[in-house]
N, C-alpha and C positions, 0 to 999 in steps of 0.2 A: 357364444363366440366373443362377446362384450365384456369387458371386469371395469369394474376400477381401479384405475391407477395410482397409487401412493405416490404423494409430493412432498420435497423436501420444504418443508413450511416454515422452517428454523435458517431457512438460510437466503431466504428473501426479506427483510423486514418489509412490515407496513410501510413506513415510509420511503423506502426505496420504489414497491413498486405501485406506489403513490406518485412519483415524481417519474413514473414511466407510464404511465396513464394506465393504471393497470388496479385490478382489486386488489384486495387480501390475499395473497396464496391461500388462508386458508377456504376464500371462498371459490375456489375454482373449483372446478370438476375435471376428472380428467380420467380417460378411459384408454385402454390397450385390447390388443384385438390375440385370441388364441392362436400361436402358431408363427404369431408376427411380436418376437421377443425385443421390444429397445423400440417400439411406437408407440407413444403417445398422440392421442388425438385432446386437444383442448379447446370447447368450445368455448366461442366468443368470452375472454376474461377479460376487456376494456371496460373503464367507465364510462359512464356515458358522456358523449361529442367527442372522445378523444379519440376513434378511427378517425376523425375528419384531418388531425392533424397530419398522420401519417399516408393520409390520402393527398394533399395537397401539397407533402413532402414529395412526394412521386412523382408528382406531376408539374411544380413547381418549382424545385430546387433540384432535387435530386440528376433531372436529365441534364442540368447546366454542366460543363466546361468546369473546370479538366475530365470531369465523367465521360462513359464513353456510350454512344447507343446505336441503334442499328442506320439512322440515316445519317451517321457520319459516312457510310460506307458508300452512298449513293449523291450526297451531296457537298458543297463546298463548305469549308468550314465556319466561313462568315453566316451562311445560309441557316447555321443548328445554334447559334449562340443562346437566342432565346424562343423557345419553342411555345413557352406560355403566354410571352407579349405577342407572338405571330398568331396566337391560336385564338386567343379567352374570347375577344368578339366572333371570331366566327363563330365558335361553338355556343356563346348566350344565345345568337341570335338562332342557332340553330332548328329547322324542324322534323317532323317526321319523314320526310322525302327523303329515299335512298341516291337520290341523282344528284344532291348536295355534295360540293365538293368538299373530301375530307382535308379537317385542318390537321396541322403539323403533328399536332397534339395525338392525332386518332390515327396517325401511321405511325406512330411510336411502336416498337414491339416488342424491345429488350432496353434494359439499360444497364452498365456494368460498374460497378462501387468496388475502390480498396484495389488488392489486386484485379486486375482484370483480365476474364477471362479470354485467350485468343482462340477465337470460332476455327482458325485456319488449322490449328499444331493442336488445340483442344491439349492446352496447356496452360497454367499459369508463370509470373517469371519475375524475377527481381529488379526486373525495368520497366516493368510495364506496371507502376502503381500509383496511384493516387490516396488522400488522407481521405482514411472512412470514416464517415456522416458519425459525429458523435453523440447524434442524440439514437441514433438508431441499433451502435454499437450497445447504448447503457438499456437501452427494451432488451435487446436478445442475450446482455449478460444477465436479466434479471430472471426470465425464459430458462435461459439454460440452468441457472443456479434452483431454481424451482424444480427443474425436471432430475438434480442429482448433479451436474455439471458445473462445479465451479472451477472459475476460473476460467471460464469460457471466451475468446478472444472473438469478436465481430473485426475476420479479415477481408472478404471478401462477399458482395453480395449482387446477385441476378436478378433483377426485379424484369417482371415479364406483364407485359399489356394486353390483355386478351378480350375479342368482342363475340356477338352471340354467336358466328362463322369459323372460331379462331380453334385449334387445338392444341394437346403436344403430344408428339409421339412418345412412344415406347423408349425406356433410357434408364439411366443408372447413373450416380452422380462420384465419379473416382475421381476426378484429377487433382482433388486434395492430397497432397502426400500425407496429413493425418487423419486415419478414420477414424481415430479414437473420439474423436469428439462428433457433436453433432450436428446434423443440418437441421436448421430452422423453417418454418416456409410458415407467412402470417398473408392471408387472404383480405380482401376488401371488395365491397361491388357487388355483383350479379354472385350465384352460385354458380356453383361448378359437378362435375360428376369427376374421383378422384381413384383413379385405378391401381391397387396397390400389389402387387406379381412378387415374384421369388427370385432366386436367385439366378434363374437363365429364366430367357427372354418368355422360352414357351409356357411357362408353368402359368397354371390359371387364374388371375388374379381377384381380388377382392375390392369388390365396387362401396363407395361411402360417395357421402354427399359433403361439401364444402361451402358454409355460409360465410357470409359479409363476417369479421372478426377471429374466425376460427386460428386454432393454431396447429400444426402439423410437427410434431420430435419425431426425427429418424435417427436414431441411433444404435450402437451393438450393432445386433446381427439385420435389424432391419437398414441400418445404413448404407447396405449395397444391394440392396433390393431396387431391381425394376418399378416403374413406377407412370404412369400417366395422366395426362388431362385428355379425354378423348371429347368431350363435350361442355361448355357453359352453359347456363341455364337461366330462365327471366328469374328473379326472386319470386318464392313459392308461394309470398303472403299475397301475391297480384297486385303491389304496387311498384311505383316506377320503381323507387329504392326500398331497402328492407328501411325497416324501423328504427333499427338500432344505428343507423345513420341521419334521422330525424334529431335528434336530439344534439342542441349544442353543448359548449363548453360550459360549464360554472366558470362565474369571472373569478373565484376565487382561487388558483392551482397556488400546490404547495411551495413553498421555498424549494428553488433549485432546482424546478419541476423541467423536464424536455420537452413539454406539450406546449406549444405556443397558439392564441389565440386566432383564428381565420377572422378575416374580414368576412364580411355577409357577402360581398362581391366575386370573392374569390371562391367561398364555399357556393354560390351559382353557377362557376363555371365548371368545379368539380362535382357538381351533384349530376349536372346536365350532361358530362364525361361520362359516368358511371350508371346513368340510365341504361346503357346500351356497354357493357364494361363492368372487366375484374380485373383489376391488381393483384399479382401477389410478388412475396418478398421471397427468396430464399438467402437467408445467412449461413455463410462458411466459415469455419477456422481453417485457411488453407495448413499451416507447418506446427508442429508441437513446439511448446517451449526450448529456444536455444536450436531449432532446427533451421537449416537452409537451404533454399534452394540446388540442387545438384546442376552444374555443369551444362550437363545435356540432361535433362529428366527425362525419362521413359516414362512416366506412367502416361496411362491410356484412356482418355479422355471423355469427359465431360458432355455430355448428351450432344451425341453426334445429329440426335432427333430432334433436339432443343435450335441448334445451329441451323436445322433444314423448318421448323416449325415454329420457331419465332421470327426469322425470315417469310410468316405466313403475309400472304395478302400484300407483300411489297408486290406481287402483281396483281392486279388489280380483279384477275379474271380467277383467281384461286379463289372461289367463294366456297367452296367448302373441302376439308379435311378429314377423308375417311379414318379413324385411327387403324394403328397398325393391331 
């Protein structure tokens, strides 16, 4: 049910996805699954220590102002400016005790980049946007130009926080008006168990696993496929973090590199996050070249499940998530 997947290897140079912390296209692997035409699955193609940066982008920069995340909804807006200076002591100090109160950092459970998404209308809109993170815009142009996609725009992106209790239901991701292009979605943290369905809800889906690194292309025909997170997983190698998050930066990144260097303090507070925690990204190009927003848009929306299920654990009593 497994092949290899052919990459376009002439259209990422070396040093491009050098300067996106990334190997050689041609050293990647990349697999698609029988049945499920336009997915690629690509594991972990980072160099080593650069997940860290885009770990600590997430957690650090990313949930800032103008961005939008799930506890603007429940608190004042002075109260979410900085969620990483509210959090990074508690969480250092942090121990194994469940009775510990969570910092700001660890009820985080969406955060919304570029256009942003509305949970209400599960719509996106030409007023509701902010400028997308440009180092993370030139990873997934380089992603997509590898998988066949050039030209690829990083419009809009859902980064979602999930702990070992967290899940996502059952969903389909339309409220793009273009499918022609792809969705991205790049993983960090604990594993995950990654449920991939057809095109209605019932059909039986196909269970894969999801490591610290990995990369997910949904496109073509798999781009409107059902799809879930029904479970996270401790990392399988039995320690706190995988391995491939052990490893720091080379001080030497290339000219006009995106990877920026973590402090050793900073990469403690994100390691001690991620003990117990998965990151992932997903990238959208919401409109095709020279298209606009319509008026009133109809289309119909954006993981109605993702809206009820990244809302996980804002009560406190929801400890666990049967998937759908």
């Amino acid at each position: 049910q497994v092949f290899r997947s052919q990459l376009s290897i002439s259209s990422v140079s070396d040093q491009d996805a050098y300067r996106a912390g990334l190997q050689p296209v041609s050293q990647w692997k990349a697999y698609g699954l029988n049945g499920y035409p336009g997915f690629i699955f690509i594991p972990n193609p980072f160099l080593p220590g650069c997940q860290r940066h885009w770990v600590k982008q997430c957690l650090k920069l990313y949930p800032q102002k103008p961005n939008v995340c799930n506890l603007d909804l429940h608190m004042a807006p002075e109260k979410t400016i900085d969620l990483w200076g509210q959090s990074k002591e508690q969480l250092r100090r942090k121990g194994s005790s469940k009775r510990e109160p969570r910092s700001l950092l660890e009820k985080l459970r969406w955060v919304t980049l570029g256009y942003h998404y509305n949970w209400d209308t599960k719509k996106y809109s030409a007023n509701h946007h902010t400028r997308f993170p440009s180092d993370l815009a030139f990873l997934s142009e380089q992603v997509a130009a590898a998988c066949g996609f050039r030209g690829f725009q990083a419009q809009a992106g859902i980064l979602n926080y999930y702990h070992f209790d967290s899940s996502l239901g059952i969903h389909v991701d339309e409220s793009e008006l273009d499918h022609s292009r792809p969705l991205l979605s790049f993983s960090f943290g604990q594993s995950s168990i990654f449920l991939l369905g057809g095109l209605k809800r019932e059909d039986a889906p196909t269970a894969m696993f999801m490591h610290s690194g990995d990369i997910m292309v949904m496109s073509g025909f798999s781009r409107l496929l059902y799809h879930a997170v029904p479970r996270v997983l401790p990392n399988p190698e039995g320690t706190a973090l995988p391995s491939c998050l052990d490893q720091a930066l080379p001080s030497d990144l290339p000219v006009g590199s995106v990877i920026e260097h973590s402090s050793d303090e900073d990469w403690q507070v994100c390691a001690k996050y991620l003990q117990s925690s998965r990151i992932n990204m997903t990238i959208r190009q919401v409109l095709a070249e020279g298209q606009k927003f319509p008026e009133e848009s109809g289309t119909n929306g954006e993981v109605q499940a993702l809206s009820e299920d990244c809302h996980h654990q804002e009560n406190s009593r929801a400890k666990r998530h049967k998937p759908n």
